[in-house]
C-alpha positions as CSV (number, residue, x, y, z in Angstrom):
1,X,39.9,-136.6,46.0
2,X,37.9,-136.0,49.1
3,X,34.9,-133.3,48.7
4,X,33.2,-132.0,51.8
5,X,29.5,-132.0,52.5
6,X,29.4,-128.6,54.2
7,X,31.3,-126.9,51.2
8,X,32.6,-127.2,47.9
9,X,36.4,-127.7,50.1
10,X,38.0,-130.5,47.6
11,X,41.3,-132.3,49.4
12,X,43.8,-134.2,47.4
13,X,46.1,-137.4,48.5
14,X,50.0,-137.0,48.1
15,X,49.7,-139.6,45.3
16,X,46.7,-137.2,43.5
17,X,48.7,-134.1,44.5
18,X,52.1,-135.2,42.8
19,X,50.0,-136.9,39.5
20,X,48.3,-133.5,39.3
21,X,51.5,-131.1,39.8
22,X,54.1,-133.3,37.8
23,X,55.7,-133.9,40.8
24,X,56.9,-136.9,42.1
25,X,55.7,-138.1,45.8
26,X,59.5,-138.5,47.1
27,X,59.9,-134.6,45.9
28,X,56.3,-133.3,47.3
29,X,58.0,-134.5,50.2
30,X,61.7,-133.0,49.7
31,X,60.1,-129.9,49.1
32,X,58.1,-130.0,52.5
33,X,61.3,-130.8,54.3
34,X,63.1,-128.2,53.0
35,X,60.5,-125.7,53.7
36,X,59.5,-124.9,50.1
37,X,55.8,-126.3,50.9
38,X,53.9,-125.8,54.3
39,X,53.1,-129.3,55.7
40,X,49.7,-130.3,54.1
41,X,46.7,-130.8,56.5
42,X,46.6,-134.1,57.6
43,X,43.3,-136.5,57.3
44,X,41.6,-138.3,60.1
45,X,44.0,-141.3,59.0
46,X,47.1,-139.1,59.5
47,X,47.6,-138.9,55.3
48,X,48.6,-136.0,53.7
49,X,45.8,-133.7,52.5
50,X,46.8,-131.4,49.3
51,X,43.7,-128.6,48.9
52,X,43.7,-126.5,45.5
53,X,45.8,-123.3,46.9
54,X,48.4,-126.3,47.8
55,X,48.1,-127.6,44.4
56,X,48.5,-124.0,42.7
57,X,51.4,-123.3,44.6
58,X,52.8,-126.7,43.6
59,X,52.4,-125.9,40.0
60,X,54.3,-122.7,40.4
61,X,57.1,-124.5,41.9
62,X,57.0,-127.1,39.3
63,X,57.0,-124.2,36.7
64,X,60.2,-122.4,38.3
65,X,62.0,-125.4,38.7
66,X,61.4,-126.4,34.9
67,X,62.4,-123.0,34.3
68,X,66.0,-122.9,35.9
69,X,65.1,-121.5,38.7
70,X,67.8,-122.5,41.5
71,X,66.0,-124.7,44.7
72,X,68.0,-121.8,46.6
73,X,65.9,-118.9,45.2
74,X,62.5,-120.9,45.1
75,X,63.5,-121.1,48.9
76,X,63.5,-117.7,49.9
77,X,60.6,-116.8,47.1
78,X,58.9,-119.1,49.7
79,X,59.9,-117.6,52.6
80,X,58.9,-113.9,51.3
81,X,55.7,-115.4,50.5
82,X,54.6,-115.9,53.9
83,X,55.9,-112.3,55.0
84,X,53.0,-111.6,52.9
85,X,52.2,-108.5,50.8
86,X,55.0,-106.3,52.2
87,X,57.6,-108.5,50.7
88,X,55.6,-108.1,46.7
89,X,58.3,-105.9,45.5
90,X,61.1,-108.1,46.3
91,X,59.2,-111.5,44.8
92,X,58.2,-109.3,41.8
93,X,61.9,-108.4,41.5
94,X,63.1,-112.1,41.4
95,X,60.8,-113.4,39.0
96,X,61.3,-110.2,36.6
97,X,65.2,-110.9,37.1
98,X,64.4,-114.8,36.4
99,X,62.5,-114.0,33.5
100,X,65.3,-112.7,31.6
101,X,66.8,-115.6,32.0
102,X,64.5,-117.6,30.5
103,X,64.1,-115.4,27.9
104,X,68.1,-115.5,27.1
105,X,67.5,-119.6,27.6
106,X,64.7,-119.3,25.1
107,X,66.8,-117.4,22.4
108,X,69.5,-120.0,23.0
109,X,67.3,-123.0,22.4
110,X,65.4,-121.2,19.4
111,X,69.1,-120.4,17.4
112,X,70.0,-124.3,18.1
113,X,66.0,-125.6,16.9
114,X,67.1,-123.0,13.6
115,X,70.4,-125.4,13.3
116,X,68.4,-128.5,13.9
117,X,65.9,-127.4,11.2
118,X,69.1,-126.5,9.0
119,X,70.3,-129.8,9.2
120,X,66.9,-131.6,8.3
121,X,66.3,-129.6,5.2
122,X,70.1,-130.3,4.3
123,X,69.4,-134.0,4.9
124,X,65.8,-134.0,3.3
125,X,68.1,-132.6,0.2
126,X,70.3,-135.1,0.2
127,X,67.6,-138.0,0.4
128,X,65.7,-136.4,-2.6
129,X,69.0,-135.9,-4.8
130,X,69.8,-139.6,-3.8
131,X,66.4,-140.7,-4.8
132,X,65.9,-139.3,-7.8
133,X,69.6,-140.5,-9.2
134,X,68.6,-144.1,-8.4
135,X,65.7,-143.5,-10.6
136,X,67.3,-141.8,-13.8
C-alpha cells in the first residue's frame, strides 16, 4: 500500500488488490482483459496500481459473481457504467431482475438447509435411542 504525501490518495499492488477483493491475481487480470475492470494506473516501476474506487468496484464484481451473476451480464453492467448516469435505469433494472434470482436461489438453499437440519435431528435421535439401550 502506497500513501501519498500530497493527499490522503492510498494505491494498492495487484497482489494487495486481489488479497483485499477475494480475487485471485490471474482473474484481476482476466477481468481487465476482458474489459470488466479499466486498466489500473500504473507505478513509476510499470506495476499495477489498485486505488479504493478500484477496489470497490472489485468487491461488487466479486459479489455478483458469488451471486450467479453470468461474466456476460457483469460485462455489459460494466459497459453501462461508463455511459454514466444516463444508463441508471437500465443497471438498476439488471440488478433488480438479478436479485430475484438470488432470492429464488436463497429459498432453494434454505428448503435443502431445512432437510439437512431434518436429517441431523433424525440422526441425533437415533444416537441417543442407541445410547441409552447400551446402557439399560
Amino acid at each position: 500500500m502506497h500513501s501519498s504525501s500530497y493527499g490522503h490518495t492510498v494505491t494498492y499492488s495487484i497482489a494487495q488488490a486481489a488479497e483485499r477483493s477475494g480475487l485471485s491475481i490471474d482473474t484481476l487480470r482476466y477481468y481487465e482483459r476482458i474489459g470488466l475492470v479499466d486498466p489500473p494506473a500504473r507505478d513509476s516501476g510499470g506495476r499495477r496500481s489498485y486505488s479504493d474506487d478500484d477496489l470497490g468496484w472489485l468487491v461488487f464484481l466479486t459479489r455478483l459473481r458469488t451471486t450467479g451473476m453470468p461474466i456476460r451480464m457483469m460485462r455489459e453492467y460494466a459497459q453501462l457504467r461508463h455511459s454514466g448516469a444516463a444508463t441508471a435505469g437500465r443497471r438498476k433494472q439488471m440488478l433488480f431482475e438479478h436479485r430475484a434470482s438470488v432470492r429464488a436461489r436463497v429459498a432453494e438453499l434454505q428448503s435443502c438447509l431445512e432437510v439437512l437440519e431434518y436429517k441431523i435431528t433424525h440422526y441425533e435421535q437415533i444416537e441417543h435411542t442407541f445410547i441409552e439401550g447400551m446402557t439399560a
